[in-house]
Each structure stands twice: as structure tokens, then as C-alpha cells.
mmCIF file of the N, C-alpha and C atoms, coordinates in Angstrom:
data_MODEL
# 
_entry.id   MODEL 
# 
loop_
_atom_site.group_PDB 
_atom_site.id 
_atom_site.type_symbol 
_atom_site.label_atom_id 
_atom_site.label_alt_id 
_atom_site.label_comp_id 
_atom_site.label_asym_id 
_atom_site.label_entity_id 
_atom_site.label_seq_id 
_atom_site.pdbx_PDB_ins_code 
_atom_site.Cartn_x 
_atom_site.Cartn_y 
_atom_site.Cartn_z 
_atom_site.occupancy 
_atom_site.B_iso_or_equiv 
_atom_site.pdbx_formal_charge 
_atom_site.auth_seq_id 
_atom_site.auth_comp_id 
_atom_site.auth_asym_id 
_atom_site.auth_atom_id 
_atom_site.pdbx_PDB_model_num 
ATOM 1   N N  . UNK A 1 1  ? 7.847   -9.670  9.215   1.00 0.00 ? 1  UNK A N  1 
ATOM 2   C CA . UNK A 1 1  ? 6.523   -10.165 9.480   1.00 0.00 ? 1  UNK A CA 1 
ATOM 3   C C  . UNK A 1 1  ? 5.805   -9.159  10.374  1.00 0.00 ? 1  UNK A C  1 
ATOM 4   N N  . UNK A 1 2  ? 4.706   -9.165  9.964   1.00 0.00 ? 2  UNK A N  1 
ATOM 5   C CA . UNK A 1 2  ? 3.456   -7.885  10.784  1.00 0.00 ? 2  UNK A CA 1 
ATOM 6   C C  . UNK A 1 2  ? 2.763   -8.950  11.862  1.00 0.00 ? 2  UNK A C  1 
ATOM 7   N N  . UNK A 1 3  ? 3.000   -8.261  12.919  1.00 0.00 ? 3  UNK A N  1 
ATOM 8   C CA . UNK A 1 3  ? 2.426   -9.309  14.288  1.00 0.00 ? 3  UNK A CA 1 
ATOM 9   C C  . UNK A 1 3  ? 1.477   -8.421  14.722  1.00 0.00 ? 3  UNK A C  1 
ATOM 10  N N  . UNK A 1 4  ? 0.179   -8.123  15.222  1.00 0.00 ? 4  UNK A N  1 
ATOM 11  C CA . UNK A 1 4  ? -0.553  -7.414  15.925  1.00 0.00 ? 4  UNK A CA 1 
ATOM 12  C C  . UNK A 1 4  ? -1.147  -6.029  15.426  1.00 0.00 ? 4  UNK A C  1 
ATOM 13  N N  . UNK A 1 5  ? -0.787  -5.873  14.302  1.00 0.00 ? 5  UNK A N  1 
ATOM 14  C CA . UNK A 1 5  ? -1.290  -4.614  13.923  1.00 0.00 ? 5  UNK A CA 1 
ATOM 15  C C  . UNK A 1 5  ? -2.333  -4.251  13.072  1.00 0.00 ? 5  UNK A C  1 
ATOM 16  N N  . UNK A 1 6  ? -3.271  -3.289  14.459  1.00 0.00 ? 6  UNK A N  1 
ATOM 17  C CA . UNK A 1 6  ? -4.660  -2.934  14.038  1.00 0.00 ? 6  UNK A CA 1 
ATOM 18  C C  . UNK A 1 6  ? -4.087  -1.490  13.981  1.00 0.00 ? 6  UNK A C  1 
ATOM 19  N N  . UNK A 1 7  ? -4.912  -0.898  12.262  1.00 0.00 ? 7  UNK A N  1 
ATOM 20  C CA . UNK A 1 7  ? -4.713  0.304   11.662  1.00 0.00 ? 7  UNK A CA 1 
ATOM 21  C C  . UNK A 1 7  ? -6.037  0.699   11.521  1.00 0.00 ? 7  UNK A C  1 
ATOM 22  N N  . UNK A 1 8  ? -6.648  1.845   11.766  1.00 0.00 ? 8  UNK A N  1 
ATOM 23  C CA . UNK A 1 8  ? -7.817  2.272   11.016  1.00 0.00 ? 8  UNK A CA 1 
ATOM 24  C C  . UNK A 1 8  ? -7.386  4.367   10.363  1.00 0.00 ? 8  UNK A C  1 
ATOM 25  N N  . UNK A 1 9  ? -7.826  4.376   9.326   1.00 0.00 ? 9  UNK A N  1 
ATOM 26  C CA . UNK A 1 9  ? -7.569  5.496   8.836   1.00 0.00 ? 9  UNK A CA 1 
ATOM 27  C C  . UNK A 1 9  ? -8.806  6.415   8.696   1.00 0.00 ? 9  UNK A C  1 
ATOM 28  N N  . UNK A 1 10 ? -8.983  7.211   8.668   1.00 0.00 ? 10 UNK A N  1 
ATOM 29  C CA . UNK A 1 10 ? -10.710 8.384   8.509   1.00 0.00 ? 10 UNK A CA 1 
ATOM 30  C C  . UNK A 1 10 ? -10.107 8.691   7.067   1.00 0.00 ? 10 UNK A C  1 
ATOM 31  N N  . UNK A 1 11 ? -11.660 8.997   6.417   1.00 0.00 ? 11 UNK A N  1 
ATOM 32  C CA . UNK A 1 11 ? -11.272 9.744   4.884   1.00 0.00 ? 11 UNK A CA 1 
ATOM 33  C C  . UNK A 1 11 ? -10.418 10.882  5.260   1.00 0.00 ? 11 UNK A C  1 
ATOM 34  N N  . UNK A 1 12 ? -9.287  11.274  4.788   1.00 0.00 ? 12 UNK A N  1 
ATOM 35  C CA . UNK A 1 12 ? -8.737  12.606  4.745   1.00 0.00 ? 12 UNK A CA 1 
ATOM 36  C C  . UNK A 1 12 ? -7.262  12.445  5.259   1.00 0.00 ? 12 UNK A C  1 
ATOM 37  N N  . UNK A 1 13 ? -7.498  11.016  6.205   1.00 0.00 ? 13 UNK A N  1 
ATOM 38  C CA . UNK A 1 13 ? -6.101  11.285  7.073   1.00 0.00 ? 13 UNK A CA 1 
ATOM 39  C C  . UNK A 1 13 ? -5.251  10.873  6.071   1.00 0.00 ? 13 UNK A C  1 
ATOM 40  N N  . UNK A 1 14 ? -3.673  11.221  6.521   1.00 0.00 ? 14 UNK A N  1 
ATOM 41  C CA . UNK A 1 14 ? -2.729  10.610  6.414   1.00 0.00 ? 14 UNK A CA 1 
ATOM 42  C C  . UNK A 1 14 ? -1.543  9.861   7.038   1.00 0.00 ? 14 UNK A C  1 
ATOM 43  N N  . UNK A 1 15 ? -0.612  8.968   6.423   1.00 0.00 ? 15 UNK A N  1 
ATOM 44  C CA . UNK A 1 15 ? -0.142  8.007   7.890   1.00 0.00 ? 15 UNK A CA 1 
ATOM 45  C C  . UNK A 1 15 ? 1.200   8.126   7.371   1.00 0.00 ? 15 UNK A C  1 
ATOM 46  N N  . UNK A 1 16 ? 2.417   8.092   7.983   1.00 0.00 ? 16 UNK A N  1 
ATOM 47  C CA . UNK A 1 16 ? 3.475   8.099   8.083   1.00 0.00 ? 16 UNK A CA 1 
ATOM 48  C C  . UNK A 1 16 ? 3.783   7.007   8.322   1.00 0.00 ? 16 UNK A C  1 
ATOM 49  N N  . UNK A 1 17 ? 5.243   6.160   7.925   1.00 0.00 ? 17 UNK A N  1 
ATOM 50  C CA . UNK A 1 17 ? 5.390   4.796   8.270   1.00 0.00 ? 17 UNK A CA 1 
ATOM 51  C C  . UNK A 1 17 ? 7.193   5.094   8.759   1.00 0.00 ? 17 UNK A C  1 
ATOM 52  N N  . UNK A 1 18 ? 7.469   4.830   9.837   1.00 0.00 ? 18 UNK A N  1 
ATOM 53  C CA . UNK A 1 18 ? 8.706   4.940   10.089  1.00 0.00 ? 18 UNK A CA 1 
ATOM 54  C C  . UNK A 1 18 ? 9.009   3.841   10.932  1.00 0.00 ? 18 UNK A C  1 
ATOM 55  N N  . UNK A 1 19 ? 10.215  3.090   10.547  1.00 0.00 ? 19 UNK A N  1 
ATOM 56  C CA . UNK A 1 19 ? 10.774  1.767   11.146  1.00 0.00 ? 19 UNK A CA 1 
ATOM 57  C C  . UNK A 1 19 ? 12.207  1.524   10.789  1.00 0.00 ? 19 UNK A C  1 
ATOM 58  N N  . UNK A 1 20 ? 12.896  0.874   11.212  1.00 0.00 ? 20 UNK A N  1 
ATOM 59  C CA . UNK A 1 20 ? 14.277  0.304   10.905  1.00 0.00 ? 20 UNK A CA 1 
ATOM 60  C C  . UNK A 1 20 ? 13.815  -0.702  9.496   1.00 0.00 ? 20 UNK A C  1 
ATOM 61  N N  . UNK A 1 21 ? 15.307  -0.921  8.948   1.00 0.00 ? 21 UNK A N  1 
ATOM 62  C CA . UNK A 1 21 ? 14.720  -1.736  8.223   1.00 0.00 ? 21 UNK A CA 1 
ATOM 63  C C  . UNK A 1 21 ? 14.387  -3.161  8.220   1.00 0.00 ? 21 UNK A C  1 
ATOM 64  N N  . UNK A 1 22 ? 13.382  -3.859  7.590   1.00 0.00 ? 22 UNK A N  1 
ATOM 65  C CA . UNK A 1 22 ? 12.997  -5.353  7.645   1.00 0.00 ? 22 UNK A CA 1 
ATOM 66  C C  . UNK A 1 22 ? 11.977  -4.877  8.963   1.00 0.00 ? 22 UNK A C  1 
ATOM 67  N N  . UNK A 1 23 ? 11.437  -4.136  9.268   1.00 0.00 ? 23 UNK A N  1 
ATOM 68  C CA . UNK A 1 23 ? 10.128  -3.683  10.172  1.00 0.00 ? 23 UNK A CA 1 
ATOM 69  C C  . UNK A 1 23 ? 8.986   -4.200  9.857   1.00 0.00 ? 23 UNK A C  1 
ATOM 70  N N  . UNK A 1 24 ? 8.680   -4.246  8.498   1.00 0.00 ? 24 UNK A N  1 
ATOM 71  C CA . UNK A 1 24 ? 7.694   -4.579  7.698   1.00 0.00 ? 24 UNK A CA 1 
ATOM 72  C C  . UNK A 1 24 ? 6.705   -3.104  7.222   1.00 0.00 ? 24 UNK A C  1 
ATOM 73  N N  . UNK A 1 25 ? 7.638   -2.768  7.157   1.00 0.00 ? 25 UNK A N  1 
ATOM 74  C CA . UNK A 1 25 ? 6.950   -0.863  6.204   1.00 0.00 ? 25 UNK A CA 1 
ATOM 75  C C  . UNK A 1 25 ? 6.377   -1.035  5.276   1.00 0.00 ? 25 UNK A C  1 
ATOM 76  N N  . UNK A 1 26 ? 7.181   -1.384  3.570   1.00 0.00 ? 26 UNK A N  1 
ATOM 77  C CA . UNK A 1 26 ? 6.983   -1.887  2.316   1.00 0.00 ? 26 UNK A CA 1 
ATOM 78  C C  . UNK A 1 26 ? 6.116   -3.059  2.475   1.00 0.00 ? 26 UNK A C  1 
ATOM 79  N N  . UNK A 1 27 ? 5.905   -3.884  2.939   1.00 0.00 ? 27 UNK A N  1 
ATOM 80  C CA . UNK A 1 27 ? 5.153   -5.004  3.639   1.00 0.00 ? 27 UNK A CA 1 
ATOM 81  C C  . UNK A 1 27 ? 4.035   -5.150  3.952   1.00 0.00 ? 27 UNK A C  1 
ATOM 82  N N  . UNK A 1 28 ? 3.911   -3.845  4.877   1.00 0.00 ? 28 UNK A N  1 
ATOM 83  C CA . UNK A 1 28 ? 2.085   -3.396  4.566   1.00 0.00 ? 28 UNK A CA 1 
ATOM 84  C C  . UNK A 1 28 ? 1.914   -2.588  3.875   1.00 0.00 ? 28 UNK A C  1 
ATOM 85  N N  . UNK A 1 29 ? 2.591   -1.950  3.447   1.00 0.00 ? 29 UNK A N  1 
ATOM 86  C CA . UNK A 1 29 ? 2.008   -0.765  1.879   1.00 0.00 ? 29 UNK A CA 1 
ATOM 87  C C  . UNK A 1 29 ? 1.522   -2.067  1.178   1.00 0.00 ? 29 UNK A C  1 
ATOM 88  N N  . UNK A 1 30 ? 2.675   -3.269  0.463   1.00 0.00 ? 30 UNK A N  1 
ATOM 89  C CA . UNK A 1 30 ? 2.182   -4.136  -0.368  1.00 0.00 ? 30 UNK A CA 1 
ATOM 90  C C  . UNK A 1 30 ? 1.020   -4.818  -0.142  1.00 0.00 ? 30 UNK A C  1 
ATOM 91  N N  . UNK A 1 31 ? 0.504   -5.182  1.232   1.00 0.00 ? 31 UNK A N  1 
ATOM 92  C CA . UNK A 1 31 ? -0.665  -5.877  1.646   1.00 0.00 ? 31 UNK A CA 1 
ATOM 93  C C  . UNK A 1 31 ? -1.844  -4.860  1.474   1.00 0.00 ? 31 UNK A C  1 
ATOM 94  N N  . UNK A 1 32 ? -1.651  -3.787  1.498   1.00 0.00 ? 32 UNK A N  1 
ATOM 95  C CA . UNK A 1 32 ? -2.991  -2.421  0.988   1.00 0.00 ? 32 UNK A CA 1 
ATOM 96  C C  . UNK A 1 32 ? -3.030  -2.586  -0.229  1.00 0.00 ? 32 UNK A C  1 
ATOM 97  N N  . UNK A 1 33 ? -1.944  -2.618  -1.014  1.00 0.00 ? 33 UNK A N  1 
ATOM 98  C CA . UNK A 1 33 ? -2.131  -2.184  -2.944  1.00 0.00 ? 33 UNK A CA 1 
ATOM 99  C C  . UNK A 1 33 ? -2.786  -3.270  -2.950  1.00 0.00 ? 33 UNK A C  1 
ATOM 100 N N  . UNK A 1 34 ? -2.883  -4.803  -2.452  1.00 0.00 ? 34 UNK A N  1 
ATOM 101 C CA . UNK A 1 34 ? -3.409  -5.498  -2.863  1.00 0.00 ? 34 UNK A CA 1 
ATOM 102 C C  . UNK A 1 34 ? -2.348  -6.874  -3.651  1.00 0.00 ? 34 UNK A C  1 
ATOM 103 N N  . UNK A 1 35 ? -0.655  -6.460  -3.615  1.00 0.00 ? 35 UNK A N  1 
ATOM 104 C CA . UNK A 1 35 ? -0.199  -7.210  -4.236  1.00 0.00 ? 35 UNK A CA 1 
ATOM 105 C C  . UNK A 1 35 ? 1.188   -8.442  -3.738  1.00 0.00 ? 35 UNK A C  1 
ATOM 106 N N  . UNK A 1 36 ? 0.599   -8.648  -2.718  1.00 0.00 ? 36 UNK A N  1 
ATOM 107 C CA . UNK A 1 36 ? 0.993   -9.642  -1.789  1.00 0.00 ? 36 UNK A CA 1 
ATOM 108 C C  . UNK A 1 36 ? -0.137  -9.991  -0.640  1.00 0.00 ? 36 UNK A C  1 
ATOM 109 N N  . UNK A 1 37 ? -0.858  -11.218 0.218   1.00 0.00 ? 37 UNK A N  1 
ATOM 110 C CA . UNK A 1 37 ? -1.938  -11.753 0.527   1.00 0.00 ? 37 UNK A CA 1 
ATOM 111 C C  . UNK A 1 37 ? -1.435  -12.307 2.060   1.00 0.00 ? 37 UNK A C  1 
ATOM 112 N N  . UNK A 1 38 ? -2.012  -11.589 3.037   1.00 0.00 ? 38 UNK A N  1 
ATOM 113 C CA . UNK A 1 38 ? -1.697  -12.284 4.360   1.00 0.00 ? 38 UNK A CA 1 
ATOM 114 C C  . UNK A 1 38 ? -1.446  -13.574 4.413   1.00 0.00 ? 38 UNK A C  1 
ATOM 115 N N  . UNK A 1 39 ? -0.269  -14.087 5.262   1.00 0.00 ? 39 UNK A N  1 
ATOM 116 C CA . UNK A 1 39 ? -0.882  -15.407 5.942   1.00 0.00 ? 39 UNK A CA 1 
ATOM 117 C C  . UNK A 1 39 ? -1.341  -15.607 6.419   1.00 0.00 ? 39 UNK A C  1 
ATOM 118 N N  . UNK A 1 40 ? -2.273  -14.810 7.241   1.00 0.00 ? 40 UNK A N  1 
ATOM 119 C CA . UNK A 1 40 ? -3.085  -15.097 8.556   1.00 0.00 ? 40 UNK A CA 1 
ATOM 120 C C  . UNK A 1 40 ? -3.935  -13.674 8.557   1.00 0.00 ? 40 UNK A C  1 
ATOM 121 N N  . UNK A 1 41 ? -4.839  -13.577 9.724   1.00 0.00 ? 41 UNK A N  1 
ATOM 122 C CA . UNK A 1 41 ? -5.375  -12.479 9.643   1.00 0.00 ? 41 UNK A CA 1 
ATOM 123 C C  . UNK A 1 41 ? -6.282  -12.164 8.711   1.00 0.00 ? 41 UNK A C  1 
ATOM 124 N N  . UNK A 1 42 ? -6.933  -10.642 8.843   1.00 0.00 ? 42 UNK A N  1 
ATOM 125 C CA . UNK A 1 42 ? -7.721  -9.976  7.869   1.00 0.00 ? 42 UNK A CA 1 
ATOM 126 C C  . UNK A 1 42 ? -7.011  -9.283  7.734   1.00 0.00 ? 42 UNK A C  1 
ATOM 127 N N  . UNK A 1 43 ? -7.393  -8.052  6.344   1.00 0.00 ? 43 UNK A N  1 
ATOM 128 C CA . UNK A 1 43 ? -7.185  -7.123  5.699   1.00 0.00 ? 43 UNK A CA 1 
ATOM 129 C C  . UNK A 1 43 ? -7.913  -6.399  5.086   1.00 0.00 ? 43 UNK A C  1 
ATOM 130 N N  . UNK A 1 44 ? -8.716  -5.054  5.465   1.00 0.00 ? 44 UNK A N  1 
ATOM 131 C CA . UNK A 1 44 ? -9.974  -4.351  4.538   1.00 0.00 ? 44 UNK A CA 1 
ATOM 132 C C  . UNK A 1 44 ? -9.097  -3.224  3.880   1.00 0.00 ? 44 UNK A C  1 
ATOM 133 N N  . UNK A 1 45 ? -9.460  -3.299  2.387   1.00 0.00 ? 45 UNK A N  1 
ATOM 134 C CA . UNK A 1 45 ? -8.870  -1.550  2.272   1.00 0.00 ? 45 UNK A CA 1 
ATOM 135 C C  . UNK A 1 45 ? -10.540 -0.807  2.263   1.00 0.00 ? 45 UNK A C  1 
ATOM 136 N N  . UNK A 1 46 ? -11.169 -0.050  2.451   1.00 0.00 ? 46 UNK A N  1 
ATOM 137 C CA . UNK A 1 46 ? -12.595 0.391   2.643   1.00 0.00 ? 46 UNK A CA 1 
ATOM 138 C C  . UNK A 1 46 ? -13.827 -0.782  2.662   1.00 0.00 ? 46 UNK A C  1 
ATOM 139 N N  . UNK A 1 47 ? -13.047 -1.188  3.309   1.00 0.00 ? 47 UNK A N  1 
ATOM 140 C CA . UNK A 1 47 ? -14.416 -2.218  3.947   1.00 0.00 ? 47 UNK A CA 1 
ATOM 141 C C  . UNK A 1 47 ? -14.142 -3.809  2.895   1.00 0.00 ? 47 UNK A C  1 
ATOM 142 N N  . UNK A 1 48 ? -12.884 -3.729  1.971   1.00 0.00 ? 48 UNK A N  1 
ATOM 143 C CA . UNK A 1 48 ? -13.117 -4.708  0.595   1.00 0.00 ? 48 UNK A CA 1 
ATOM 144 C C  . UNK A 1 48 ? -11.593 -5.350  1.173   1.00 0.00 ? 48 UNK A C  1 
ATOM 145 N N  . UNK A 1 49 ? -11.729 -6.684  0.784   1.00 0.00 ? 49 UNK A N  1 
ATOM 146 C CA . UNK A 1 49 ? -10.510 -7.367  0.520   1.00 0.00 ? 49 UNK A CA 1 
ATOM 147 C C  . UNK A 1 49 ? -9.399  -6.242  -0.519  1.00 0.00 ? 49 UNK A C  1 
ATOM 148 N N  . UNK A 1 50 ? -8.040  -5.999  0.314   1.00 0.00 ? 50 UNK A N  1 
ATOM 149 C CA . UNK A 1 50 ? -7.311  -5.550  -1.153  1.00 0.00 ? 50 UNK A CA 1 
ATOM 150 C C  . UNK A 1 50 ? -6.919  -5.491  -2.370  1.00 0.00 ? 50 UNK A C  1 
ATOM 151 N N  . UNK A 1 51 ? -6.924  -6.880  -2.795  1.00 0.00 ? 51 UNK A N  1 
ATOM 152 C CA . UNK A 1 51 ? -7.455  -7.861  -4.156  1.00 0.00 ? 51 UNK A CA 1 
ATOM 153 C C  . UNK A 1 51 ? -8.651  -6.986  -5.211  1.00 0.00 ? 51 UNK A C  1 
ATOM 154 N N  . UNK A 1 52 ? -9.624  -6.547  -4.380  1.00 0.00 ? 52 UNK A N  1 
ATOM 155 C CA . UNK A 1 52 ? -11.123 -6.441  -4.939  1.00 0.00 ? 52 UNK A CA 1 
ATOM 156 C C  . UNK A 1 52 ? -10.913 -4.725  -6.103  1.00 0.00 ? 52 UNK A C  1 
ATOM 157 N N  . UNK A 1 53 ? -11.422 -5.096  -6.924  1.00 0.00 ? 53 UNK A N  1 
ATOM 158 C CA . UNK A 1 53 ? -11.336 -3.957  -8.164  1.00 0.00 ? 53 UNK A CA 1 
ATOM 159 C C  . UNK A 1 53 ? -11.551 -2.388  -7.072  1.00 0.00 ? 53 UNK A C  1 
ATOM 160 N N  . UNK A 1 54 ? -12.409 -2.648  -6.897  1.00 0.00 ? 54 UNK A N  1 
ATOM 161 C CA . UNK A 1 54 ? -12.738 -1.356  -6.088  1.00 0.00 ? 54 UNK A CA 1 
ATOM 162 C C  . UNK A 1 54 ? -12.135 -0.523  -5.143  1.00 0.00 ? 54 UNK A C  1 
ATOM 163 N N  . UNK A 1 55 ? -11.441 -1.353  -4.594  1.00 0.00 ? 55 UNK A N  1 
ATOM 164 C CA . UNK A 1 55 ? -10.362 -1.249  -3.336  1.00 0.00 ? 55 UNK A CA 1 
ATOM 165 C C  . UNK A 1 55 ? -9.191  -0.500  -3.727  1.00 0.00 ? 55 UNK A C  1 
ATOM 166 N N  . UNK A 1 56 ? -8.612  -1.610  -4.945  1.00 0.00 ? 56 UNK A N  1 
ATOM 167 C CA . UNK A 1 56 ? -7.832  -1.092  -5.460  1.00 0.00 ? 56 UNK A CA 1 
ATOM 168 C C  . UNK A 1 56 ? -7.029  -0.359  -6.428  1.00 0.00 ? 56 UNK A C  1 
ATOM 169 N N  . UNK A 1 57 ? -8.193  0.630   -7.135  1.00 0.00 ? 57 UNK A N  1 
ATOM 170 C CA . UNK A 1 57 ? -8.552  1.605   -7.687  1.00 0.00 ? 57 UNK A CA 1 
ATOM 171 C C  . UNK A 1 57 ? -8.624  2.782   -6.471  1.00 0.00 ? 57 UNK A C  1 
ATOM 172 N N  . UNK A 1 58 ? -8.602  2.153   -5.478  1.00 0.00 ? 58 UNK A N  1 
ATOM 173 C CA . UNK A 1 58 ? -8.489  3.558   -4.631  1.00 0.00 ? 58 UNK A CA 1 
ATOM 174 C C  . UNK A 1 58 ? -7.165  3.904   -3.971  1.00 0.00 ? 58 UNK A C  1 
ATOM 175 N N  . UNK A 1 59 ? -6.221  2.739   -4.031  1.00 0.00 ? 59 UNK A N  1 
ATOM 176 C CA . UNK A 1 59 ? -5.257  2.494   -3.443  1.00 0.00 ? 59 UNK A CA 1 
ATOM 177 C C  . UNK A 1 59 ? -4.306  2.990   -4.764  1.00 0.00 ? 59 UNK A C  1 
ATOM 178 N N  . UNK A 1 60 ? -2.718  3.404   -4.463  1.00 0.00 ? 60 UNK A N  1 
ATOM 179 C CA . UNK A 1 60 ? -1.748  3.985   -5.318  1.00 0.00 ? 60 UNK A CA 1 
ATOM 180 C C  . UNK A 1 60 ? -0.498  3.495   -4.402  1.00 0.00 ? 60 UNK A C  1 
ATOM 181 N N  . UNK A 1 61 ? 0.472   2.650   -4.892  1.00 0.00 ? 61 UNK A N  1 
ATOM 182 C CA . UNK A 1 61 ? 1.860   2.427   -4.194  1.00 0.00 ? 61 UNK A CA 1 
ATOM 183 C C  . UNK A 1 61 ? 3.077   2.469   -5.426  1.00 0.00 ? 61 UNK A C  1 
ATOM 184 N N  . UNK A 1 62 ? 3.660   3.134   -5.153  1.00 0.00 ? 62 UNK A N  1 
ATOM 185 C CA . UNK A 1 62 ? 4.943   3.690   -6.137  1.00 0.00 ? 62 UNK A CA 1 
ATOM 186 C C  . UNK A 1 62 ? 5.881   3.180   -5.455  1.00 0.00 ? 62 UNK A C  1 
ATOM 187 N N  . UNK A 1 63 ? 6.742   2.252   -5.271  1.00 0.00 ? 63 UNK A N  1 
ATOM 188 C CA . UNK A 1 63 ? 7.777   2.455   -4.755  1.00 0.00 ? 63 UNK A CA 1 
ATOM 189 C C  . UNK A 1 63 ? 9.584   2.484   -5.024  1.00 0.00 ? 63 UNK A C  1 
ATOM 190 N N  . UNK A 1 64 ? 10.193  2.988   -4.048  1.00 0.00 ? 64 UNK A N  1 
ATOM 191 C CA . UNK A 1 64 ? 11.284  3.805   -4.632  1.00 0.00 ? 64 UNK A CA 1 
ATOM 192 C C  . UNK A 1 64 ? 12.156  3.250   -5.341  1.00 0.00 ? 64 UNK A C  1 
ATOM 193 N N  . UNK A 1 65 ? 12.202  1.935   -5.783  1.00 0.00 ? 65 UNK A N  1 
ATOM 194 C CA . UNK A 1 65 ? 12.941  1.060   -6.918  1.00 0.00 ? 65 UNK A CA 1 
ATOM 195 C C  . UNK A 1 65 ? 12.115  0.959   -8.007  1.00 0.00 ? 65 UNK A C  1 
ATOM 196 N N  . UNK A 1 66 ? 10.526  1.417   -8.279  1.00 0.00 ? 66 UNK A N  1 
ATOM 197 C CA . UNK A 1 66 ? 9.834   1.406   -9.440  1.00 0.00 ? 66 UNK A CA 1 
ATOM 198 C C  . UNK A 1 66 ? 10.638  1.733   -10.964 1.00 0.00 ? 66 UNK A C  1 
ATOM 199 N N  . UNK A 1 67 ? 10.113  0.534   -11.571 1.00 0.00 ? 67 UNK A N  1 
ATOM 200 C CA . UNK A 1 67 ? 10.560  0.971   -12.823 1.00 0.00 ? 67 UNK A CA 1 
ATOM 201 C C  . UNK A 1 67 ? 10.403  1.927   -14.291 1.00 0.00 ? 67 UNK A C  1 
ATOM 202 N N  . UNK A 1 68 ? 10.113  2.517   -13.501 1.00 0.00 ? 68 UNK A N  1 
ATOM 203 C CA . UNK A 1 68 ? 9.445   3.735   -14.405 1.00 0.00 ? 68 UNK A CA 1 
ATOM 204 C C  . UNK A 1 68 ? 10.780  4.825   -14.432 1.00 0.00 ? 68 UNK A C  1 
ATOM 205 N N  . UNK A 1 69 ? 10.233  4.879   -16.000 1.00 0.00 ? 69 UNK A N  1 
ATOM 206 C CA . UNK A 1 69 ? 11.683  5.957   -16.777 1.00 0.00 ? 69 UNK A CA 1 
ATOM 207 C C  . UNK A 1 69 ? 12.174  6.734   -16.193 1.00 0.00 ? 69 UNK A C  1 
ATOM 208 N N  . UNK A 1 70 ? 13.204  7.072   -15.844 1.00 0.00 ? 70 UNK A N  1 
ATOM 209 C CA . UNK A 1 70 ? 13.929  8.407   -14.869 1.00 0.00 ? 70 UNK A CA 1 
ATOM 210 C C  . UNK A 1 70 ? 13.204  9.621   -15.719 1.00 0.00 ? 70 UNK A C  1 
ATOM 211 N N  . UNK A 1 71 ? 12.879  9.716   -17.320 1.00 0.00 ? 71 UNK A N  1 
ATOM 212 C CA . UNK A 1 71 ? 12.490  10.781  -17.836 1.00 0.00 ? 71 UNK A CA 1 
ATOM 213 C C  . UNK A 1 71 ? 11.274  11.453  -17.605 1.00 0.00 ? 71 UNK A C  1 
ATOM 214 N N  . UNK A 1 72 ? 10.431  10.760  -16.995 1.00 0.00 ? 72 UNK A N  1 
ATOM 215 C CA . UNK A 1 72 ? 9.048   11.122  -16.806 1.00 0.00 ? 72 UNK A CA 1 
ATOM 216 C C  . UNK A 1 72 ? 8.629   12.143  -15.673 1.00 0.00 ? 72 UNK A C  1 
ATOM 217 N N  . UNK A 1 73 ? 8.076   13.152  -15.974 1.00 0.00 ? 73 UNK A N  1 
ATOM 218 C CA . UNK A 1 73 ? 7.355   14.181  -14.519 1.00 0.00 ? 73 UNK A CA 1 
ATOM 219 C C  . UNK A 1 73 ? 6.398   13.096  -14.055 1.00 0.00 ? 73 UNK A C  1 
ATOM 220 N N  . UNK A 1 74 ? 6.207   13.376  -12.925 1.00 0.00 ? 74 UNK A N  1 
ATOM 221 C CA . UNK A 1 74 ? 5.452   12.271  -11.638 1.00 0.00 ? 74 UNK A CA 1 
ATOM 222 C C  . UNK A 1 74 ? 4.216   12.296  -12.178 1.00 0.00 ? 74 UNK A C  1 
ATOM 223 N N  . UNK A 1 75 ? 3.926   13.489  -12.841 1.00 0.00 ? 75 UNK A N  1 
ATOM 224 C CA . UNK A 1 75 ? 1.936   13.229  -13.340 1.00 0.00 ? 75 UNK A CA 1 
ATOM 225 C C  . UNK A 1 75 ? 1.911   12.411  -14.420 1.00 0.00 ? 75 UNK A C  1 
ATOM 226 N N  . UNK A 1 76 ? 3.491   12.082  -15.333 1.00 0.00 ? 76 UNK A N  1 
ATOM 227 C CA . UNK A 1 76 ? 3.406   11.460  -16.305 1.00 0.00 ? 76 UNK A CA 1 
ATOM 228 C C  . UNK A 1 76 ? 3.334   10.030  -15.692 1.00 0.00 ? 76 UNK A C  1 
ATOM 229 N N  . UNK A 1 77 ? 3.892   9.366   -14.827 1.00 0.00 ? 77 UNK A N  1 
ATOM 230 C CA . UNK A 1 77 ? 4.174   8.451   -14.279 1.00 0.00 ? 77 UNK A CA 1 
ATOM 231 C C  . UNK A 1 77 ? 3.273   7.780   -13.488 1.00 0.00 ? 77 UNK A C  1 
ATOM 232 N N  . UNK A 1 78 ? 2.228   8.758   -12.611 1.00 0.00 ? 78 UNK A N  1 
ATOM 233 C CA . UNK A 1 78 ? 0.888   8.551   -12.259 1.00 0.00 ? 78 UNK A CA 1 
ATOM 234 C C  . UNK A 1 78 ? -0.327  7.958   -12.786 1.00 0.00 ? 78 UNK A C  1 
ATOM 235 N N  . UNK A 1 79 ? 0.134   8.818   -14.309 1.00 0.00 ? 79 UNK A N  1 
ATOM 236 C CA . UNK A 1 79 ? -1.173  8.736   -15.323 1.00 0.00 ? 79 UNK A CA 1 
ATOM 237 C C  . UNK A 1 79 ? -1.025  7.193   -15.699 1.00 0.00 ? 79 UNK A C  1 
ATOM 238 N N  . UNK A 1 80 ? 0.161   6.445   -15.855 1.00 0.00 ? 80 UNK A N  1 
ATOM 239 C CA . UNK A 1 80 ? 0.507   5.035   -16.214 1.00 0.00 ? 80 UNK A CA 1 
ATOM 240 C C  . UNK A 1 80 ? -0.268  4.199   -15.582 1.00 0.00 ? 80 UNK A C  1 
# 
């Protein structure tokens, strides 16, 4: 569970996420893509609910159990 955490990012930056595990890392990646919904709290991805088409068209989360073919180069896998 995510207790207290205010994030803000500038166009350009990038963020590193490092924690033990059950920290809630994967947890807020999933609450950015848009595909899991606070219990509490807000959430903007550029100013939009994460949910919202727009938002999340800007947003990209791959993660490392994805089921995507071992055969594929990453641009192939992107392009999906």
C-alpha cells in the first residue's frame, strides 16, 4: 500500500523506482498506466485521471512477467 506519496515529474525527467519488495514499486507504475484505481487519494497522469484516453496514450508499462513472445525485438513488442 502507497501511504503519502506526492510525485511530480517535468517533461524530460526521468524516475528511478527502488524498494524492497511489496514496497509498492509495480503498484504505482500500475496506478500511472491507468490499470488498477486508488482507494483513496488522487492521481493525475498530465493533469488527467489515468483511466482518461489521453493520459494513457502517453503512458507505456511493460512489465517483467509480460506476455509477450520471447521471439520478438523490443520495437516489435512496443509496436503491439
Amino acid at each position: 500500500m502507497l501511504r503519502g506519496l506526492e510525485l511530480e515529474l517535468a517533461r524530460g525527467e526521468a524516475l528511478g523506482l527502488l524498494g524492497p519488495n511489496g514496497s509498492g514499486k509495480s503498484t504505482l507504475l500500475r496506478l500511472c498506466a491507468g490499470l488498477e484505481r486508488p482507494r483513496a487519494g488522487e492521481l493525475e497522469v498530465l493533469g488527467l485521471a489515468p483511466e482518461h484516453a489521453a493520459a494513457r496514450a502517453r503512458v507505456g508499462y511493460c512489465p517483467e512477467d509480460s506476455p509477450w513472445p520471447a521471439e520478438l525485438e523490443l520495437h516489435e513488442a512496443l509496436e503491439l
